[in-house]
C-alpha positions in Angstrom: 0.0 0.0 0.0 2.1 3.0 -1.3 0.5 6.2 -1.3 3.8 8.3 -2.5 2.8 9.8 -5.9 4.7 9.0 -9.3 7.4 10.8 -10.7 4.9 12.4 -13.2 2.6 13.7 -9.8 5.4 14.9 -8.2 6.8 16.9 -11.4 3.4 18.4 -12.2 3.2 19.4 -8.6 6.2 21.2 -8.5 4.9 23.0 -12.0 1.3 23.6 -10.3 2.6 24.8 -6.9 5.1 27.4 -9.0 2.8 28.6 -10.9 0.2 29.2 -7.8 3.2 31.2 -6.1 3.8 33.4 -9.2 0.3 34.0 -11.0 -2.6 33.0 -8.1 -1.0 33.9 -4.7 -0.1 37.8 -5.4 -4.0 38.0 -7.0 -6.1 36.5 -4.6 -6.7 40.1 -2.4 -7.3 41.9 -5.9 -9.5 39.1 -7.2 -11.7 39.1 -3.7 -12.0 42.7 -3.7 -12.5 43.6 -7.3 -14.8 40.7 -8.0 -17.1 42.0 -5.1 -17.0 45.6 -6.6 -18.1 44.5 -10.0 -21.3 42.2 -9.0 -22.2 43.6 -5.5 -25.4 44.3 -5.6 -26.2 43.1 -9.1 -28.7 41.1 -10.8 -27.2 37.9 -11.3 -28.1 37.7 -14.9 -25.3 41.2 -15.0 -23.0 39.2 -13.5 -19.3 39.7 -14.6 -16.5 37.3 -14.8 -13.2 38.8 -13.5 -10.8 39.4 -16.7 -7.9 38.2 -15.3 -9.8 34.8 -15.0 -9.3 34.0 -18.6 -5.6 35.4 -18.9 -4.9 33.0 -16.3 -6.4 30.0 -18.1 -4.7 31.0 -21.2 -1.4 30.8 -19.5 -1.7 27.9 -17.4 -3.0 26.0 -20.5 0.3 27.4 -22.0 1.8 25.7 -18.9 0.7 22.6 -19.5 -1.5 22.6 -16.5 -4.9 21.7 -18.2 -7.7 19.6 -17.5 -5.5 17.5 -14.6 -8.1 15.6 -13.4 -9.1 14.2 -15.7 -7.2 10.4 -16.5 -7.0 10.3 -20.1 -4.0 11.1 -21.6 -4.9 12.9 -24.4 -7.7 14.8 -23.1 -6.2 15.8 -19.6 -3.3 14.9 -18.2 -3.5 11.2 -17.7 -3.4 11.1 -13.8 -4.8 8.6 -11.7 -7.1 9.2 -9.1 -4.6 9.1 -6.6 -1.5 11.1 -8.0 -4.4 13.4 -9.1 -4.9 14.3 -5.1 -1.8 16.0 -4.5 -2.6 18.5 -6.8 -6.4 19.1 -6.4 -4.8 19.6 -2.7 -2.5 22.5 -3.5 -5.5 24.0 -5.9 -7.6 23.8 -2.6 -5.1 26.7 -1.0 -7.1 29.9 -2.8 -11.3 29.7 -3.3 -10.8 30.0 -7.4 -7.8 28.4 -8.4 -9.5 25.3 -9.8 -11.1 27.2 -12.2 -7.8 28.3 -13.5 -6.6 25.1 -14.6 -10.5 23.6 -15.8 -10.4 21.5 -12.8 -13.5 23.2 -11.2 -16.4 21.2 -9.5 -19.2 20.8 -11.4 -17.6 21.0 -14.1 -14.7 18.0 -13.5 -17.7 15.9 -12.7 -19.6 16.4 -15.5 -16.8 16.0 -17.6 -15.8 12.7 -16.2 -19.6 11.5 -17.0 -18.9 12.7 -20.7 -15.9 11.2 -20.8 -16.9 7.9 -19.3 -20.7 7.6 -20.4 -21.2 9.7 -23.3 -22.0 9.2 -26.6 -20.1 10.5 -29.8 -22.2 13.0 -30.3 -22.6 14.0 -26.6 -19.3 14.1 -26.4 -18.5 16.7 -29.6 -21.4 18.8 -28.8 -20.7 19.2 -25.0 -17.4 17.9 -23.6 -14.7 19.6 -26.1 -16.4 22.8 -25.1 -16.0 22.0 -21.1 -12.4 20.5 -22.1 -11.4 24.1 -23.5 -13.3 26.2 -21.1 -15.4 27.6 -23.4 -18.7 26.9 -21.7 -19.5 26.0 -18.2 -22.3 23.1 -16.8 -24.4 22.6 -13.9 -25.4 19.4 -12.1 -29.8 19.4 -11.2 -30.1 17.0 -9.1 -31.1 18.4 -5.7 -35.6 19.3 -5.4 -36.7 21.3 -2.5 -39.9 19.5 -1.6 -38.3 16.1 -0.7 -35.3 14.8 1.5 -33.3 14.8 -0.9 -30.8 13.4 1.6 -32.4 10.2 0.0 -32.1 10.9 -3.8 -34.6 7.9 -4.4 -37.2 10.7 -3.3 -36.5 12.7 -6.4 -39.6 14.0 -8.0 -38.7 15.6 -11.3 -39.7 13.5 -14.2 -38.6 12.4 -17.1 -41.1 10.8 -20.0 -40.9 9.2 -23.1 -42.7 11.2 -26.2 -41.9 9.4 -29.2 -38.1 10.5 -30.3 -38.4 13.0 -27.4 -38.0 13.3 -23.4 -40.3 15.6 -21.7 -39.0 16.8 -18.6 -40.4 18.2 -15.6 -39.6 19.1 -12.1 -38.3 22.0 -9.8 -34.1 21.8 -9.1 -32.3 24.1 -6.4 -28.5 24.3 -5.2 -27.6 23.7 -8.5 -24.6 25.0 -8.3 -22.4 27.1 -11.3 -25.7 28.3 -12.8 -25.3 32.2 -12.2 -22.3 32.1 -14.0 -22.3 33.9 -17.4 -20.9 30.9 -19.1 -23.3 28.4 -18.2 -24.9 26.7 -21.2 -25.7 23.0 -19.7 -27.2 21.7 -16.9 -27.2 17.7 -16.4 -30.8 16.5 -15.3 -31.8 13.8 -13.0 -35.3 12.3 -13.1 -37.5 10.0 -12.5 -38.0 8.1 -15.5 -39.5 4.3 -14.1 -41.5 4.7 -11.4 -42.3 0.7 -11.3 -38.2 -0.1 -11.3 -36.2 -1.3 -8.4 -35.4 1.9 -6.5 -31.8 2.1 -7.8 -33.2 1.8 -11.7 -35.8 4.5 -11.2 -34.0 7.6 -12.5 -32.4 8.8 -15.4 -29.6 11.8 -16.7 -30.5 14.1 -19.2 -28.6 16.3 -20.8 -30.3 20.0 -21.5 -29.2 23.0 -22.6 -30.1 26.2 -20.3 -31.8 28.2 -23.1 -34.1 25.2 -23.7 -37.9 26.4 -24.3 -38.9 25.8 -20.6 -35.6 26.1 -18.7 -36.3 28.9 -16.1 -33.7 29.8 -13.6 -36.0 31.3 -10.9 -33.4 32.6 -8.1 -29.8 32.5 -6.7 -29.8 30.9 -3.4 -27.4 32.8 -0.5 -25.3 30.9 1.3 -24.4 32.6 4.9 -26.5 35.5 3.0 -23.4 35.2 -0.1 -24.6 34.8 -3.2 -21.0 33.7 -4.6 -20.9 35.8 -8.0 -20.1 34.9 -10.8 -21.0 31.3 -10.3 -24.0 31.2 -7.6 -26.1 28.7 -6.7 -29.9 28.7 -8.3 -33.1 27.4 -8.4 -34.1 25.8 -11.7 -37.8 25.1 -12.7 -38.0 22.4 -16.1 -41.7 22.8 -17.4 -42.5 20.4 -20.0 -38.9 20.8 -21.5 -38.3 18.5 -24.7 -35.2 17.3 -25.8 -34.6 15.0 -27.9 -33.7 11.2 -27.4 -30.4 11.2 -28.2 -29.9 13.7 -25.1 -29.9 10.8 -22.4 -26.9 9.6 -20.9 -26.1 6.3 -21.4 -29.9 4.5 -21.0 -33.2 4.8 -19.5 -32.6 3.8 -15.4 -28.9 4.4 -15.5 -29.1 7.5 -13.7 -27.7 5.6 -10.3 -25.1 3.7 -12.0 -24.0 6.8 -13.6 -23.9 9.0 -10.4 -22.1 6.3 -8.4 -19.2 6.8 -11.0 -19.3 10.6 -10.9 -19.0 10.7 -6.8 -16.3 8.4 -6.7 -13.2 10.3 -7.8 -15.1 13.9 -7.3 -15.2 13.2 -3.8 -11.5 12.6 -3.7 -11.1 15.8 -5.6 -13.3 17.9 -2.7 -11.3 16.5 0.1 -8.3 16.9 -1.1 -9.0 20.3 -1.9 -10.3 20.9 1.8 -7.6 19.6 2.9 -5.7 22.1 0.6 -7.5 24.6 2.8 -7.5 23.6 6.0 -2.9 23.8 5.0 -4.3 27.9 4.7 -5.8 28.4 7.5 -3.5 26.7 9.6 -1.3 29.1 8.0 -2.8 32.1 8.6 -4.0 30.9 12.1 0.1 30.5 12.6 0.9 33.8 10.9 -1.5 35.9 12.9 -0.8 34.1 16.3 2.7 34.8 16.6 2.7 38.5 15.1 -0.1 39.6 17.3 0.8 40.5 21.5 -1.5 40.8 23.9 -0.7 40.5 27.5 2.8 40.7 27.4 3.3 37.6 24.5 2.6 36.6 21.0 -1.4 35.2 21.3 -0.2 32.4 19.6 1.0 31.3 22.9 -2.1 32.4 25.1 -5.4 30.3 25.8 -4.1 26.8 24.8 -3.2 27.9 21.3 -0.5 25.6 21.2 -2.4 22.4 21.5 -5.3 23.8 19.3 -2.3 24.1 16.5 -0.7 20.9 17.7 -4.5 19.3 17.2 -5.0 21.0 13.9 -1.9 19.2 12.4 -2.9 15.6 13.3 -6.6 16.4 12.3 -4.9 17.4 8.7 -3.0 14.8 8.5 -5.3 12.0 9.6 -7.7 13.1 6.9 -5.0 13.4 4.0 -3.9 9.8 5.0 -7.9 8.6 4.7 -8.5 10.3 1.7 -5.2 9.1 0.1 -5.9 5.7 0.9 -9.4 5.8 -0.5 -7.8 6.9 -3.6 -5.6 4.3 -3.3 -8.8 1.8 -3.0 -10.5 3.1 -6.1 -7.1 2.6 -8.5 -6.6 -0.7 -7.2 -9.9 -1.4 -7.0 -13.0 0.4 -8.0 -16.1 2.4 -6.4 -17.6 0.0 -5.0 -14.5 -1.2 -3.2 -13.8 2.0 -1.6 -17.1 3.1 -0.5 -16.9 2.4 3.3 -13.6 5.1 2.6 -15.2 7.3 0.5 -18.1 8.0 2.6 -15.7 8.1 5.6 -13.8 11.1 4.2 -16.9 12.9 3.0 -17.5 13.3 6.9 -13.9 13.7 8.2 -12.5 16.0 5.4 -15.4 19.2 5.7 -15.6 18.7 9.8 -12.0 18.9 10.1 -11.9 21.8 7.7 -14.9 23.6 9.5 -12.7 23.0 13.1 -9.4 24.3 11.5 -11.2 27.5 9.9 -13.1 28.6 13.1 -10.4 28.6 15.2 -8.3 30.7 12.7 -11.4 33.3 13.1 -11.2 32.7 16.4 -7.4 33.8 16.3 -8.1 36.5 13.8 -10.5 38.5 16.0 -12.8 41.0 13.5 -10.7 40.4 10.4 -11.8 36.4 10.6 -15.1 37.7 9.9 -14.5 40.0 7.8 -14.1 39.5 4.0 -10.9 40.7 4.2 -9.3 37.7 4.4 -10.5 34.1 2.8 -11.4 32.8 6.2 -15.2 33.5 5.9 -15.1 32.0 2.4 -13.7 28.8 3.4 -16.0 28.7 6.0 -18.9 28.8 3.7 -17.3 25.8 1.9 -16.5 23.7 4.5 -20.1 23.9 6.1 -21.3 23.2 2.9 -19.4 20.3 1.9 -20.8 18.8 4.8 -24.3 18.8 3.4 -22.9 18.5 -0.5 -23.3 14.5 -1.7 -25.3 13.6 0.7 -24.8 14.8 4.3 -23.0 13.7 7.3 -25.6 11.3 9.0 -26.0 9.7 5.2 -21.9 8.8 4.9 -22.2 7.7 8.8 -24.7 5.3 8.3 -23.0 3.9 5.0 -19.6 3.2 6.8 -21.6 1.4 10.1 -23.8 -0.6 7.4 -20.7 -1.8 5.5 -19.2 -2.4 9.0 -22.2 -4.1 10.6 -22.3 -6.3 7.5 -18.5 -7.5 8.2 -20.3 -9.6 11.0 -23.6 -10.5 9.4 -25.4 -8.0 11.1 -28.1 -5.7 9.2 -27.9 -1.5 10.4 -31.9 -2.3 9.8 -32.8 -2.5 13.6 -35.8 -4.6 13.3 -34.0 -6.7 10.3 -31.1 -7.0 12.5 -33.2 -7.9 15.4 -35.1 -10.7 14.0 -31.1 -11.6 12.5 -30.1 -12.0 15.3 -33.0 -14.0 17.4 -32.8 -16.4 14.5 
């Protein structure tokens, strides 16, 4: 079990990590302040994309640091899942440098189910655009008036007409859809109501300006509205696409999504692990060039430990999330899901812990917007509801564990189990 990463991880590390320090690092206080300036306060539909944003892109392209997540050689970089992680960690140090090399979430996800389920067709009309950056996708999946904690509940529909699907159904935290570039959203349905639960639902894909598309409202989170890319709600009235618009086949839509939050939720972790490294930073930083009371506060109130704490927390996580990587190389999804829904939790509570206390250390700048803290916040609370939340993972790793013994996580199943 060798989690080191290959020469080729390491060198496009090195690449990635230089090219942060020289062309992200210095921009991120400009790009936070300018980027507020330009759509505080504005109708999301006048929402800007920062200019620098695309001059970055064109030189990390240049760079050679292009569509690294994705593991075919001649579409991305060719990366596994698990040399992959070390640089979706380093991306994960600044809120918007994913974007700069075309490795943002939804994005990277709806690629991979392109890549991996598409047709021919799907694939020209839709995933070279994503691959170059010249459009940007959303992922429906998420209704409002169910739990959608259990995605079995989804209500939106999707019907057979002939050579066409009718869709229908109300979408919210679909996230990317603000953004001025957003031309595709992925739909989930239900297509078989009659179907084993797992066989029920179906992808569609569905271009925004589709007769019946209507993006309703962007959604605040913590009262942001995170411009240009936002999170909306999405109403699809009796939209009609045609046939050849499905992913893969009618009921697939589970089997597809189990392949798309595999490796994304490597790719999320990693990058909170990314910025928990920042705020345990900053937390440093601040800490021991602040006095009060006669010495550095880094030294007051049990700072110490909290720091000494916030290591082995980052650590611990990296080392579960590597080894789930590791699991899904060797061998697949369904091998690693105990891990992957382990790190789902671990990963964005560790990350919520490690940013708090750096507000905590920062006094009225932590929350502020001054700094990133408040941002990463916002993610790392989010994440924790993001794929399915906490008490979902939870109760995947203690069924896959109960199951190690013959035991059901059903307590009247397990009951009767174990009276027999």
């Amino acid at each position: 079990m060798d989690f080191a990463p290959s020469a080729r991880s390491a060198e496009y590390l090195q690449r990635l990590q230089a090219f942060i320090a020289e062309h992200i690092a210095p921009f991120e206080d400009t790009y936070r302040r300018e980027n507020a300036q330009t759509n505080a306060g504005a109708d999301w539909r006048q929402w800007r994309v920062h200019p620098r944003i695309a001059e970055l892109k064109r030189k990390a392209r240049e760079a050679g640091l292009w569509n690294l997540f994705l593991p075919d050689a001649q579409l991305g970089a060719g990366l596994s899942v698990l040399d992959y992680a070390p640089l979706a960690e380093a991306m994960g140090h600044y809120e918007f440098a994913a974007e700069i090399f075309n490795c943002n979430a939804p994005d990277t996800g709806n690629m991979e189910v392109l890549h991996h389920f598409g047709s021919d067709a799907q694939k020209q009309r839709w995933l070279r655009p994503l691959l170059d950056s010249e459009i940007r996708s959303v992922f429906c999946m998420t209704e409002p008036d169910v739990a959608s904690s259990d995605a079995t509940n989804m209500q939106a529909t999707v019907r057979v007409d002939g050579d066409h699907l009718l869709l229908d159904g109300r979408k919210w935290w679909s996230t990317g859809i603000g953004h001025p570039e957003a031309k595709l959203a992925i739909f989930m349905g239900l297509s078989d109501p009659d179907a084993e639960p797992h066989k029920r639902h179906s992808m569609v894909l569905v271009p925004l300006d589709a007769p019946g598309v209507r993006i309703e409202r962007m959604l605040p989170t913590f009262g942001e509205f995170d411009p240009p890319y936002g999170h909306g709600e999405v109403v699809f009235d009796n939209v009609r696409v045609h046939k050849d618009q499905l992913i893969l086949g009618l009921g697939q839509g589970f089997a597809i999504a189990q392949g798309r939050l595999g490796p994304g939720r490597i790719h999320h972790c990693m990058r909170a692990i990314g910025a928990a490294e920042r705020a345990l930073e900053l937390t440093i930083r601040r800490g021991a060039s602040r006095q009060a009371f006669g010495q550095p506060i880094l030294r007051l109130g049990g700072n110490l430990e909290r720091i000494a704490q916030a290591r082995m927390a980052i650590d611990q996580a990296r080392l579960l999330t590597l080894y789930a990587a590791w699991k899904i190389e060797n061998f697949g999804v369904k091998a690693a899901m105990t891990e992957i829904s382990a790190i789902k939790v671990v990963a964005p509570n560790m990350l919520q812990d490690i940013v708090d206390q750096a507000i905590q250390m920062h006094g009225g700048a932590g929350v502020s917007n001054d700094l990133p803290l408040t941002g990463l916040f916002m993610i790392a609370r989010a994440l924790r509801i993001a794929d399915g939340p906490d008490e979902v993972h939870r109760a995947m790793v203690a069924r896959m564990e109960l199951a190690k013994y013959g035991l059901s996580s059903n307590r009247s199943r397990g009951a009767n189990k174990e009276s027999a």
